[in-house]
Each structure stands twice: as structure tokens, then as C-alpha cells.
N, C-alpha and C positions, 0 to 999 in steps of 0.2 A: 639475544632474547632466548629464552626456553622455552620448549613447546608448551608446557600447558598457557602460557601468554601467547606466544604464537595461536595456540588454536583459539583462543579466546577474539583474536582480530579475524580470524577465518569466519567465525563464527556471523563475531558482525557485517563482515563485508558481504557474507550472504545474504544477510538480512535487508542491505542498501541494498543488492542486486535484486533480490524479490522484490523492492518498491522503484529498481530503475526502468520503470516504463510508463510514458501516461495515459492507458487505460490503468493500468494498477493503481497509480495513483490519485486517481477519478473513482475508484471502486473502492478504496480503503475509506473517501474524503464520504463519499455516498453510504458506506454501513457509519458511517459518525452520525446521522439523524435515524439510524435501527435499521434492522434487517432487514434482506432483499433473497430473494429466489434470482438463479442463474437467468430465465427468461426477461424477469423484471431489466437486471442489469447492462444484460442483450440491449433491450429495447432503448434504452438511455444511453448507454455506448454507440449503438447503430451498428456492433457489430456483429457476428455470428455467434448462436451460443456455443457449439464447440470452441471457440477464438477464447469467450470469456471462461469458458470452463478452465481453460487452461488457463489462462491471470488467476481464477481464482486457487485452481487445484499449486499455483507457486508462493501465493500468500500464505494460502494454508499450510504447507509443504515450512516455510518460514517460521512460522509460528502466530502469524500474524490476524488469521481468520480461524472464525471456529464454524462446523458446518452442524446443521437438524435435520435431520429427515425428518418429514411428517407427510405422511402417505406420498405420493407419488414424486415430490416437491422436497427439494433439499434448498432449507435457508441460511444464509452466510451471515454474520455480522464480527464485529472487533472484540477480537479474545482479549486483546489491552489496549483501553481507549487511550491509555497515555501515548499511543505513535503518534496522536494531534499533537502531541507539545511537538514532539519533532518538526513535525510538516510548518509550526505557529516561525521556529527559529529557523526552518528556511527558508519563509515568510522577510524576516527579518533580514535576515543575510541579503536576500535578494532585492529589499529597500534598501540599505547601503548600501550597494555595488550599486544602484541608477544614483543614490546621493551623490555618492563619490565619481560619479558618470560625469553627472549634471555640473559639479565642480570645475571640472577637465574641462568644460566646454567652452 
């Protein structure tokens, strides 16, 4: 393989690693019906906003969030809605492995 292919799977593999956590993937699923402020996201997660600041500051860091300031309040939402199609066929994948589960049984 040559590196500019090589870096091209670096590339993505970061990009699965900023979505391998489930608060990330609870906060990417939650800016799919529009944008949320860091506290909003807090409160729905249950957990600390330093905690989310950090999920969010690795999305974004990804490419995957984009952030607004507007006066004291910075809002997050999906720089490219198309990562639901991702999340739709792992959706999928994860109905097949219980089909083919339920087969085996």
C-alpha cells in the first residue's frame, strides 16, 4: 500500500474513533433533529459538561460537528448529515447478526 492510501485509512479510522463512544454517538444521533448548546446536551446525557465538552470538542476535532457562538452559548449541530446513512447500515448490520443469531438457535 502507498502512503497517500495508507493515510487516506488513517484518516477514516479517526474518524470511526471520534464516533467509538456512546455518548458520541447519542450526541451526533441528538444534533440529527438540529442544534443543541454544550448544557442542553449535559442535561440529556446526565453527564458533566466538561465530560461533553470533550465528546463534543472530538467530533468537532473529526470533522464531524460544526460549533456558533452566539453570545455566551456556543451551538453544535452536523457539519454532514449524511453520517446518519452510516449509523442507518449499522443499523442494519446489527439486524443481521440477531437474524443470523436467531438462525443458530
Amino acid at each position: 500500500m502507498d502512503k497517500k492510501t495508507e493515510r487516506g485509512y488513517e484518516v477514516r479510522a479517526g474518524i470511526f474513533k471520534a464516533l467509538a463512544h456512546p455518548s458520541r454517538l447519542f450526541i451526533v444521533e441528538r444534533l440529527a433533529a438540529g442544534e443543541w448548546c454544550v448544557g442542553e446536551l449535559a442535561e440529556m446525557i446526565g453527564a458533566d459538561v466538561s465530560t461533553v465538552s470533550r465528546h463534543l470538542a472530538v467530533l468537532k476535532n473529526a470533522g464531524i460537528l460544526r460549533a456558533d457562538k452566539r453570545g455566551l452559548q456556543v451551538y453544535y449541530r452536523l457539519h454532514l448529515p449524511c453520517i446518519l446513512r452510516f449509523f442507518d447500515c449499522v443499523g442494519e448490520v446489527m439486524a443481521r447478526n440477531a437474524e443470523d443469531h436467531r438462525k443458530l438457535e
